[in-house]
C-alpha positions in Angstrom: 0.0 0.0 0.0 2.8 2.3 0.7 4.4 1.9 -2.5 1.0 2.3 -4.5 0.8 5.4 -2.5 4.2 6.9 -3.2 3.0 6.0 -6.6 0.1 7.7 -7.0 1.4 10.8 -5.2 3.9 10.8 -8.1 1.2 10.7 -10.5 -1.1 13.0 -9.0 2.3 15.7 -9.3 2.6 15.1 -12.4 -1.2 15.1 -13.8 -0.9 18.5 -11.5 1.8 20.4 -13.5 -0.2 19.2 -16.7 -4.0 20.4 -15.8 -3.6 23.5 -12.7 -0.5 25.6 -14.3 -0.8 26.7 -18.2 2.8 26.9 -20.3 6.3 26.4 -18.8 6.5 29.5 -17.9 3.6 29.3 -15.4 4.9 26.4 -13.9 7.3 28.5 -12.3 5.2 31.2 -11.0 3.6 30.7 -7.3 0.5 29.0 -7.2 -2.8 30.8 -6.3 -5.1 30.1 -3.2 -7.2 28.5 -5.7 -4.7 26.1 -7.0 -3.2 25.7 -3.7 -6.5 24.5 -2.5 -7.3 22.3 -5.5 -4.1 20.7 -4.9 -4.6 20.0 -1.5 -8.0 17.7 -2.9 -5.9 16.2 -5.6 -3.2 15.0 -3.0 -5.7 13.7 -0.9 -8.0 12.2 -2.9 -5.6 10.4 -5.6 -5.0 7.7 -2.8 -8.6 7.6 -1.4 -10.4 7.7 -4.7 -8.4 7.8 -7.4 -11.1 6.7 -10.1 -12.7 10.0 -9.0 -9.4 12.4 -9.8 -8.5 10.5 -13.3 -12.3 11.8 -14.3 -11.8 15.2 -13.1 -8.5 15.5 -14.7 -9.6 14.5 -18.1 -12.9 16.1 -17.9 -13.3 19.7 -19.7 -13.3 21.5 -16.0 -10.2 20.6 -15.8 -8.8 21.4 -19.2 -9.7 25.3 -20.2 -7.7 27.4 -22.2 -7.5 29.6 -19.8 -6.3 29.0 -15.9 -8.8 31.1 -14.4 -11.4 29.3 -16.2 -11.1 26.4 -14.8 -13.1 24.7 -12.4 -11.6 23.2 -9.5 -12.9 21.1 -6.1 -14.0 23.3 -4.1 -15.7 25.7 -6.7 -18.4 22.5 -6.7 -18.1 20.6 -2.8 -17.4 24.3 -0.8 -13.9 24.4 1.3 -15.2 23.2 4.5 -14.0 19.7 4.3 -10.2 19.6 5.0 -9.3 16.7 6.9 -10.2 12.9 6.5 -12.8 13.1 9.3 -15.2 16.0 7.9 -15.9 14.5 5.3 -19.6 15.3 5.6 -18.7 18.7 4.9 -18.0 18.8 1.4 -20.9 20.4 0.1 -22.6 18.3 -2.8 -23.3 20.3 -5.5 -26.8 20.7 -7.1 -28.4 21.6 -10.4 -28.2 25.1 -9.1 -23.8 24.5 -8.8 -23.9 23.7 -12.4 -26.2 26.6 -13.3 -23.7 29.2 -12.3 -21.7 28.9 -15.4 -24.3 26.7 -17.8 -27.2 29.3 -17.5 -28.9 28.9 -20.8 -29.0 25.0 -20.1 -30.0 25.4 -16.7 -33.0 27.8 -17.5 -34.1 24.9 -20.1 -34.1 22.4 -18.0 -36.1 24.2 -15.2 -38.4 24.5 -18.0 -38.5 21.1 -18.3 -39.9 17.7 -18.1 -36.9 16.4 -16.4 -37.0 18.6 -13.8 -40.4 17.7 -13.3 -39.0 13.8 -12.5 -39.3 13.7 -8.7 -43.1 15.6 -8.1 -44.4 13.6 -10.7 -43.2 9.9 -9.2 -44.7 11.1 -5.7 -47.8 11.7 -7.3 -48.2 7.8 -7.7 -50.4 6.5 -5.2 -48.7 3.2 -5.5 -45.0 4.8 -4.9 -45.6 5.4 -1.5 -46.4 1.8 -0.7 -43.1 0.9 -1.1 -40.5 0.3 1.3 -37.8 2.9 2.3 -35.1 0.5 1.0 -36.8 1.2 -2.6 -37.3 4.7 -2.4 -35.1 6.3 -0.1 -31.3 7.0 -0.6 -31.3 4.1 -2.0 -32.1 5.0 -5.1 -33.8 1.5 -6.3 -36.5 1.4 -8.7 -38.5 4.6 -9.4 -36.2 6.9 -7.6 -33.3 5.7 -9.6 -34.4 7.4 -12.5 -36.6 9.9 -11.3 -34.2 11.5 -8.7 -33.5 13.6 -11.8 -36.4 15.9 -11.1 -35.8 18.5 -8.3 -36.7 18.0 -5.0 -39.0 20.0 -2.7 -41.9 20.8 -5.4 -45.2 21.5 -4.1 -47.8 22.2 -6.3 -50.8 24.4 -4.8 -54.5 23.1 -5.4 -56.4 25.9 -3.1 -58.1 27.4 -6.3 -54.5 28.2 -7.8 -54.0 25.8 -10.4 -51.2 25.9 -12.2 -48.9 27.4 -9.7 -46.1 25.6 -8.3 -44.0 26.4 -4.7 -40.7 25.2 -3.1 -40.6 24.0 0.3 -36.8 26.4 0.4 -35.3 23.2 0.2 -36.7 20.9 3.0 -36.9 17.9 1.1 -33.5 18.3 -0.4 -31.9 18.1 2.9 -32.9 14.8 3.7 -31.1 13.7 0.8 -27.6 14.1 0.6 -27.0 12.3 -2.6 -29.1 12.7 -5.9 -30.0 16.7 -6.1 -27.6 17.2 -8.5 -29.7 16.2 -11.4 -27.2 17.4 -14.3 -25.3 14.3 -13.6 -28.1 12.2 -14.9 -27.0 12.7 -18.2 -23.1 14.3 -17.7 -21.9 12.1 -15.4 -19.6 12.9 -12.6 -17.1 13.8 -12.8 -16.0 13.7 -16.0 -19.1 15.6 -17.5 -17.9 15.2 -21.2 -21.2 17.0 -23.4 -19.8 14.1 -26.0 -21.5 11.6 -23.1 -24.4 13.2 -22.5 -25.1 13.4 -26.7 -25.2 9.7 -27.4 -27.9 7.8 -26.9 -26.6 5.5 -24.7 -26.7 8.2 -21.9 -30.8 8.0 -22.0 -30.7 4.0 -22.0 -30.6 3.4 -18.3 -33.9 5.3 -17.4 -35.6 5.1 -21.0 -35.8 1.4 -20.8 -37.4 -1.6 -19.8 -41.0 -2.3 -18.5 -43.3 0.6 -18.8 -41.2 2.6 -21.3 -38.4 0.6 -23.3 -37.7 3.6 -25.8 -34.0 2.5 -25.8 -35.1 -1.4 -26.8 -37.2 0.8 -29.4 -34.7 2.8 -31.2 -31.9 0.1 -31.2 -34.5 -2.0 -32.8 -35.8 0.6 -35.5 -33.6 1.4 -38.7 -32.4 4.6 -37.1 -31.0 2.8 -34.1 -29.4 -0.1 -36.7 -28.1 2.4 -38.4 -26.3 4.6 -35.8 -24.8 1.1 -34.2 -23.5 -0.1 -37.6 -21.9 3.0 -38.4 -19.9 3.0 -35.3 -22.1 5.4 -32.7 -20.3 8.4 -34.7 -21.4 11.9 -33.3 -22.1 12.9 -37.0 -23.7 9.2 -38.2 -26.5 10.3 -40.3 -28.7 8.7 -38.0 -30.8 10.6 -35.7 -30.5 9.6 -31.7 -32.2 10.4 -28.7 -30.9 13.8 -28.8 -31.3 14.9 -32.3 -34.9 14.5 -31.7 -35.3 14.9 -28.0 -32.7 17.5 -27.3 -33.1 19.5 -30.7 -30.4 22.4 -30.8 -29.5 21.4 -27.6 -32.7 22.0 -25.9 -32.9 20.4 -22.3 -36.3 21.1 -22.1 -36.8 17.5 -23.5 -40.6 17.6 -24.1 -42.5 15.9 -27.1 -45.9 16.5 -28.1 -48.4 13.6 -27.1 -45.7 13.3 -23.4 -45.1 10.3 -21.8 -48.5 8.6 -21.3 -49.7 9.8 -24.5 -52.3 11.9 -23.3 -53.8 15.2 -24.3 -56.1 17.9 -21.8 -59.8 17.8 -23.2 -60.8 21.0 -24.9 -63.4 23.1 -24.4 -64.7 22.6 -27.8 -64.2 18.4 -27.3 -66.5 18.4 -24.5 -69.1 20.0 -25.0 -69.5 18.1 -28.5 -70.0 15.1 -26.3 -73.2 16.7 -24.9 -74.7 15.8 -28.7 -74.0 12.2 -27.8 -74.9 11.6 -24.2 -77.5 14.4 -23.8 -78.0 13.0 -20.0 -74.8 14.6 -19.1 -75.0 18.0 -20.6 -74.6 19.4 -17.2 -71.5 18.2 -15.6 -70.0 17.9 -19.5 -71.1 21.7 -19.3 -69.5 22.5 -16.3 -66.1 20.3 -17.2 -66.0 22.5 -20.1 -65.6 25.5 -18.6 -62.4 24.6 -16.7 -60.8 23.2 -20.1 -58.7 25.4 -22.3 -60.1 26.3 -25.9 -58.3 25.4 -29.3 -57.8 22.4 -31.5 -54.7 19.7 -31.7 -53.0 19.6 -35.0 -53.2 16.6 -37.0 -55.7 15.3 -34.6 -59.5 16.5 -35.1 -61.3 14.4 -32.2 -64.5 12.5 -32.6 -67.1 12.3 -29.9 -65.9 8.7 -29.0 -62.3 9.4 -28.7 -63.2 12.4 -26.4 -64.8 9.9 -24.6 -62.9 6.6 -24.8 -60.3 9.3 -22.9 -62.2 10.8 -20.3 -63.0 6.8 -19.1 -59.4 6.9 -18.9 -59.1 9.9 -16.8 -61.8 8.3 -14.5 -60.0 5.2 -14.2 -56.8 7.5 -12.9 -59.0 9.1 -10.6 -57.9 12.3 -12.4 -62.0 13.0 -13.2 -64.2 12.2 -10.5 -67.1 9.9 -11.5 -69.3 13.5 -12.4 -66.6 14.1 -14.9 -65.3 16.7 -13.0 -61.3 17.1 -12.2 -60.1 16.0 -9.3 -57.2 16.7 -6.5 -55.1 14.5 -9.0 -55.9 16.4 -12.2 -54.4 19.4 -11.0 -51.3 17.6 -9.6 -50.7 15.4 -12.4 -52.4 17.0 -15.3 -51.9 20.8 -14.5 -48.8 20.6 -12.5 -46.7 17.9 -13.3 -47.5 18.5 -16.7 -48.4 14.8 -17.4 -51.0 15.7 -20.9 -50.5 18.9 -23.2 -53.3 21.8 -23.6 -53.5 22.3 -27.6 -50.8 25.7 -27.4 -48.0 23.6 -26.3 -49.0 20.7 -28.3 -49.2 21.9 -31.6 -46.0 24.1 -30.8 -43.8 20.9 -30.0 -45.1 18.8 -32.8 -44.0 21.7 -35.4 -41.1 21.7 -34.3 -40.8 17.7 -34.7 -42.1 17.5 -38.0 -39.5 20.1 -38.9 -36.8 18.0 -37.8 -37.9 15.0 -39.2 -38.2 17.1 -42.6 -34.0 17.4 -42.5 -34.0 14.4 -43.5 -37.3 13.0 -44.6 -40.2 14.2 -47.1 -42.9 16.6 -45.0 -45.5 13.7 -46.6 -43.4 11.4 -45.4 -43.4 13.0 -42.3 -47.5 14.1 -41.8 -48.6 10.6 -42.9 -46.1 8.8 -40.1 -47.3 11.4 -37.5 -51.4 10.8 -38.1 -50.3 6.8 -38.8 -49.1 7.1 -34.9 -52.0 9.4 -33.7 -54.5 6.4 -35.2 -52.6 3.8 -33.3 -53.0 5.5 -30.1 -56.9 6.6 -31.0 -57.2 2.8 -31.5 -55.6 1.8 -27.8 -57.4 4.0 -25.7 -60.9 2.5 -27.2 -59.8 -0.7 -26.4 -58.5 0.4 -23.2 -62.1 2.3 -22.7 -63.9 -0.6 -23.1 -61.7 -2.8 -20.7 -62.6 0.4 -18.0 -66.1 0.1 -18.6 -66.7 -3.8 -17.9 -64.9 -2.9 -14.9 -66.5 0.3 -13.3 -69.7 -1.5 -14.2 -68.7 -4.5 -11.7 -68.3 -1.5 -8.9 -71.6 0.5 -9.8 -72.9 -3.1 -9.9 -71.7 -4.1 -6.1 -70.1 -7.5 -7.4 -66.6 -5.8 -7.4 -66.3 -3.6 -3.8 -64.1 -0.4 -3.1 -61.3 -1.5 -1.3 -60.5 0.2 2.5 -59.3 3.5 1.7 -59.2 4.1 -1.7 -61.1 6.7 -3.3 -61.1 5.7 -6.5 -61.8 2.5 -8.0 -61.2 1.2 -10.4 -57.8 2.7 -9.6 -55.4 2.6 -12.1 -52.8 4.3 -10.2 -52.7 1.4 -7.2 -50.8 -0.6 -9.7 -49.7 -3.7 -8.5 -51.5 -3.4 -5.1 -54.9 -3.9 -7.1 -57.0 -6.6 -5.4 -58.5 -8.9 -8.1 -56.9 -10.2 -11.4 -59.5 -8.1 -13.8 -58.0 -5.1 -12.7 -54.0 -6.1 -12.8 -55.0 -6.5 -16.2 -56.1 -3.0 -16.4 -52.8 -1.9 -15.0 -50.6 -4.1 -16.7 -52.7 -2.0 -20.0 -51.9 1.3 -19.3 -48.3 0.8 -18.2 -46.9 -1.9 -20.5 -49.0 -2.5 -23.4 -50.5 0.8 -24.8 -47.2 2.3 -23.4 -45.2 0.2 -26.3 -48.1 0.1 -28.6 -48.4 4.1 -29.1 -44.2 4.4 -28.3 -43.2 1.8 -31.0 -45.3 3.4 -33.3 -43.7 7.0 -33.1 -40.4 5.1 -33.1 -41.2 3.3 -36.4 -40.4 0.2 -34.1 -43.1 -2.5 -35.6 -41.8 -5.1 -33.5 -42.7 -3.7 -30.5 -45.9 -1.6 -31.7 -47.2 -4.9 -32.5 -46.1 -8.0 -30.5 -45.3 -5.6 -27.4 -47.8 -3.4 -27.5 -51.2 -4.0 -29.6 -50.9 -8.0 -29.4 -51.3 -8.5 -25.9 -52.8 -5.3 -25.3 -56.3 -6.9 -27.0 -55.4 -9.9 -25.3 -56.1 -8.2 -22.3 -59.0 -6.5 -23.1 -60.5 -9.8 -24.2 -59.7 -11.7 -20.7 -61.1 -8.6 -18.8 -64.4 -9.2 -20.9 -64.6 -12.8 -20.3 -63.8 -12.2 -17.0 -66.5 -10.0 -16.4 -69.2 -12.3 -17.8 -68.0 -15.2 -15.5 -68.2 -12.9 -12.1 -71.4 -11.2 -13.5 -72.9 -15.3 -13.8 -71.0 -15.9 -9.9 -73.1 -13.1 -8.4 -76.1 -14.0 -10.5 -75.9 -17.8 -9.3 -75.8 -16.6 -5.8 -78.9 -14.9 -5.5 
């Protein structure tokens, strides 16, 4: 150990003279506070965590053009910690740290959905069954991902209802990992933006069970294409980025969002009353809290209008008058979980644009209504599985569980109580997820044998299913 230390002390002089003094002739001058102090880290740190130092040193931080620009230890963790036993504290920085020099980038993502990550997994019902071990410090499961989002959100719901607080960072300060955020994507502490523009950077969240986007592209002819031609920054394939992050972008939004829902309009609504004349009063007075407009590409038929607002029932995110609830406002309004028709049609434009670099606009409009279709055609079939089983409830042969306030309730997930309605969940999360996130990802495979396949197969045992507990009850009377 003592000669791996002498060792690395050597290094650690040597990467030194190479990254903290500029020239020859600098080397001889005498060394700032600054430097002194990032020296002192360097010294310390190449025998306690070398892996850490190597990063740093070959990260763009630590290689400017200028001396003064470059960013050393303490300029991110504070100057507080100086000795092996205070450890706790080095300040960890937050997306806030990085902001001070990346302000454009940090305004973006504040913007953003990304920055949204955390509110938006608490407003899960079923999150907050699970153990601490899951979604504490840990960082297991949801957390994992979503720690991305910034801590300490609150969203108001006293009349107010788009605004959203900060608890002056409360919540953050039981955390003493995972508020940086930035890292997600740049990862410490190297931070390379070469890392955080290839796709592989999104593949560790944007994967998997409810939302396998990675599995998607690298199975699609633009994902073949970027891996045969070497995961070159200038393939002329598009990644994650080049649609996701356009110009650089860190809002990250898209269009239809992630659960590939859209805000009823005004005019959407109240076209329903035509249809189900019985419920021209609370479709009147759902109207009137619903923004006015019309989607691009997508002109909205009675059915769908209501195919989706079973949906939102199912959610709990419309209470069984069709009027919003608690949850629409936190998920909906807040955590900006469906698009209103402005930001829609503004995000889509975009997309189509660049899709047109490299495609036909044709091309391009018939692959975007293609998709719309394919989700149009999911939510019906997911409307229908919703109705056989909110008709068991109204019925009394299915009963509200103890404490919940919906049911069915889409967002208990797992902790649903009878097999018809894991099938509902196992709908919404998995199979019109990859149905309606193949298509837009030209990924048949998974549109199809993923998604749409077992998606009906679903539906289909949910009906059955009904008819046999209907003919149980019926038998026992």
């Amino acid at each position: 150990m003592r000669i791996y230390g002498i060792l690395s002390t050597l290094v650690c002089g040597t990467l030194l003279a190479a990254s903290t003094l500029v020239g020859a002739e600098a080397q001889t001058k005498k060394l700032s506070d600054d430097q002194m102090a990032h020296k002192d880290c360097l010294g310390c740190h190449i025998n306690i965590t070398p892996g850490i130092v190597k990063q740093h040193l070959d990260s763009p931080h630590a290689n400017t053009k200028r001396a003064e620009e470059e960013v050393r230890c303490h300029d991110c963790h504070g100057q507080e910690h100086t000795t092996m036993e205070d450890f706790a504290k080095a300040a960890m920085p937050t997306a806030e740290t990085c902001g001070e020099c990346h302000k454009k980038q940090m305004k973006q993502h504040k913007s953003g959905k990304h920055n949204l990550g955390w509110m938006v997994m608490k407003s899960q019902i079923a999150w907050h069954g699970q153990p601490g071990s899951i979604t504490e410090q840990g960082y297991r499961g949801c957390s994992g991902c979503h720690k991305i989002g910034e801590k300490g959100l609150l969203g108001v719901t006293d009349g107010n209802m788009g605004e959203i607080t900060h608890d002056g960072g409360k919540e953050a300060s039981y955390y003493r990992y995972g508020n940086a955020q930035c890292d997600a994507c740049h990862t410490r502490h190297s931070f390379k933006k070469s890392e955080a523009k290839d796709p592989r950077a999104c593949s560790n969240c944007h994967m998997g069970f409810d939302h396998p986007q990675w599995e998607m592209y690298t199975s699609a002819k633009h994902g073949v294409v970027w891996g045969i031609e070497g995961h070159e920054e200038d393939s002329r394939a598009p990644t994650c980025q080049s649609c996701h992050l356009m110009e650089g972008d860190h809002e990250v939004r898209t269009p239809w969002g992630f659960l590939g829902l859209r805000i009823p309009t005004k005019e959407n609504v109240l076209a329903l009353i035509d249809v189900a004349p019985s419920l021209k009063d609370p479709l009147t007075k759902l109207a009137a809290a619903l923004p006015t407009g019309n989607y691009m590409d997508v002109d909205d038929d009675p059915q769908w209008t209501f195919d989706r607002a079973l949906i939102l029932q199912a959610a709990g995110v419309l209470d069984a008058s069709l009027q919003p609830t608690e949850r629409f406002v936190e998920i909906v309004v807040q955590a900006q979980a469906a698009r209103g028709p402005e930001e829609f049609n503004t995000i889509r434009t975009q997309m189509k644009a660049n899709c047109n670099k490299c495609h036909s606009k044709g091309f391009v409009d018939s692959h975007f209504k293609a998709s719309d279709e394919i989700i149009k055609a999911a939510d019906h079939e997911f409307a229908k599985a919703i109705q056989a089983v909110q008709g068991l409830y109204r019925d009394g042969i299915l009963r509200v569980p103890e404490g919940w306030k919906y049911a069915p309730d889409l967002l208990q997930y797992y902790d649903a109580k009878t097999k018809i309605e894991q099938e509902l969940y196992l709908i919404m999360l998995e199979y019109r997820q990859r149905t309606f996130q193949g298509a837009f990802h030209a990924s048949n495979d998974y549109m199809h044998w993923y998604g749409w396949a077992p998606l009906k197969t679903a539906v289909n045992t949910i009906l059955e299913e009904e008819k046999k507990l209907r003919a149980e009850h019926q038998a026992k009377k």
